[in-house]
C-alpha positions as CSV (number, residue, x, y, z in Angstrom):
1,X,-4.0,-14.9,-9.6
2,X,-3.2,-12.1,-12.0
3,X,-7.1,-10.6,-12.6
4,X,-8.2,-9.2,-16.1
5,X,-8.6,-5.4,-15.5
6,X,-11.9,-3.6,-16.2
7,X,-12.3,-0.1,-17.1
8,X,-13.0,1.2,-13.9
9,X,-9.8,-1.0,-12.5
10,X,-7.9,1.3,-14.8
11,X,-9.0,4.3,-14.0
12,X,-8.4,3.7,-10.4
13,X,-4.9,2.4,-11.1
14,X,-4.7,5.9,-12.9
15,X,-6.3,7.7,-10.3
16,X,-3.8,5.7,-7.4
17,X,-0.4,6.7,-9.7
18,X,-1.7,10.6,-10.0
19,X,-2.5,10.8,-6.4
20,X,0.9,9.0,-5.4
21,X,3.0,11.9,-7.3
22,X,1.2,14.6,-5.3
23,X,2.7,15.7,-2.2
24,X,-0.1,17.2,-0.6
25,X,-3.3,15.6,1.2
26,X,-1.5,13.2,2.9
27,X,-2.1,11.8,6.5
28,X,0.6,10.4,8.9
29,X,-0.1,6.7,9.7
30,X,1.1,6.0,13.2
31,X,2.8,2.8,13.3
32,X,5.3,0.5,15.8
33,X,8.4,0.5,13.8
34,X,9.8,4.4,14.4
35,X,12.4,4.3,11.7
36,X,9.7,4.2,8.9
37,X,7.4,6.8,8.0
38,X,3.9,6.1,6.1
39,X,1.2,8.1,5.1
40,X,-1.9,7.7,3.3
41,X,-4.5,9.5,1.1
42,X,-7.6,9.1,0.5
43,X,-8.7,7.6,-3.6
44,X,-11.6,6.9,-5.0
45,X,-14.7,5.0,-2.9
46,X,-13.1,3.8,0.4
47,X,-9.9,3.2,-0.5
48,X,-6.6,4.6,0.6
49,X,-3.3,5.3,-1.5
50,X,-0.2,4.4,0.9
51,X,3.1,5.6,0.9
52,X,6.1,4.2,3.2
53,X,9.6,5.7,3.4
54,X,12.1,4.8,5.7
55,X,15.7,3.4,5.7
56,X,16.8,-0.4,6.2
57,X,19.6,-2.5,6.6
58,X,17.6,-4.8,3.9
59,X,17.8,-5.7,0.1
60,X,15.1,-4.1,-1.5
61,X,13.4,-7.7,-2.5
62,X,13.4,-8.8,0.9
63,X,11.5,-5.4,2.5
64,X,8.9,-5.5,-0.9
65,X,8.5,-9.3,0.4
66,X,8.0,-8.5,4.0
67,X,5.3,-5.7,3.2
68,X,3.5,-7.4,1.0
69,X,3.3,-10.5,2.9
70,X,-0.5,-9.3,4.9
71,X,0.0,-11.9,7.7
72,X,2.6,-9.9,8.7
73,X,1.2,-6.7,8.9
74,X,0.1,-6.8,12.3
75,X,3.8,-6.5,13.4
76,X,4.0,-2.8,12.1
77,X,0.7,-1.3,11.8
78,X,-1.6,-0.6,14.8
79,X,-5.0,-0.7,13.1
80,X,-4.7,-3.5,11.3
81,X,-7.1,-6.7,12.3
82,X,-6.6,-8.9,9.2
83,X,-6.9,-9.1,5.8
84,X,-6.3,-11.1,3.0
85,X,-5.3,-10.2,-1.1
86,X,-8.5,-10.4,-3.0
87,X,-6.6,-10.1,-6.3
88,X,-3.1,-9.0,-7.8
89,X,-3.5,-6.1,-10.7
90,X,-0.1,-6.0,-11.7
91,X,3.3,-6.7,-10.0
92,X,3.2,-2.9,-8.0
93,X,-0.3,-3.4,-7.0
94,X,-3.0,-5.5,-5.0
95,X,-6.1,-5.5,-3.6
96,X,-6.5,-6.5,-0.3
């Protein structure tokens, strides 16, 4: 389900891509998997910008799948419970 974007939709999408190019304020996410790195930082309301680096024997397509896919989440992240996507903004970005 692609969703129509408000104005305040864009301005957090704006908001998310400024804080993404910053390199300060971010926080180390512990997670299972030790050859990835993530960290996160804090956006606008509740909400988190993450970022995930980390080296894989994978096509690219096949990683983006496997993050994005939420029910699988709980194999790498620690925290996480469950979830599910609420809507899709554009291909790079959901809200879950």
């Amino acid at each position: 389900m692609i969703l129509q974007l408000s104005n305040e939709a864009v301005k957090a999408m704006l908001e998310a891509e400024k804080l993404a190019a910053d390199s300060e304020g971010w926080e180390e996410i512990k997670l299972k998997v030790k050859t990835v790195k993530a960290s996160r930082r804090k956006a606008a309301g509740d909400l988190y910008i993450v970022r995930v680096e980390g080296d894989m024997n994978r096509p690219a397509i096949e990683i983006m799948k496997y993050i994005k896919d939420i029910n699988r989440k709980v194999e790498y992240d620690d925290i996480f419970e469950s979830g599910y996507i609420i809507g899709i903004l554009n291909d790079e970005m959901e809200i879950a």
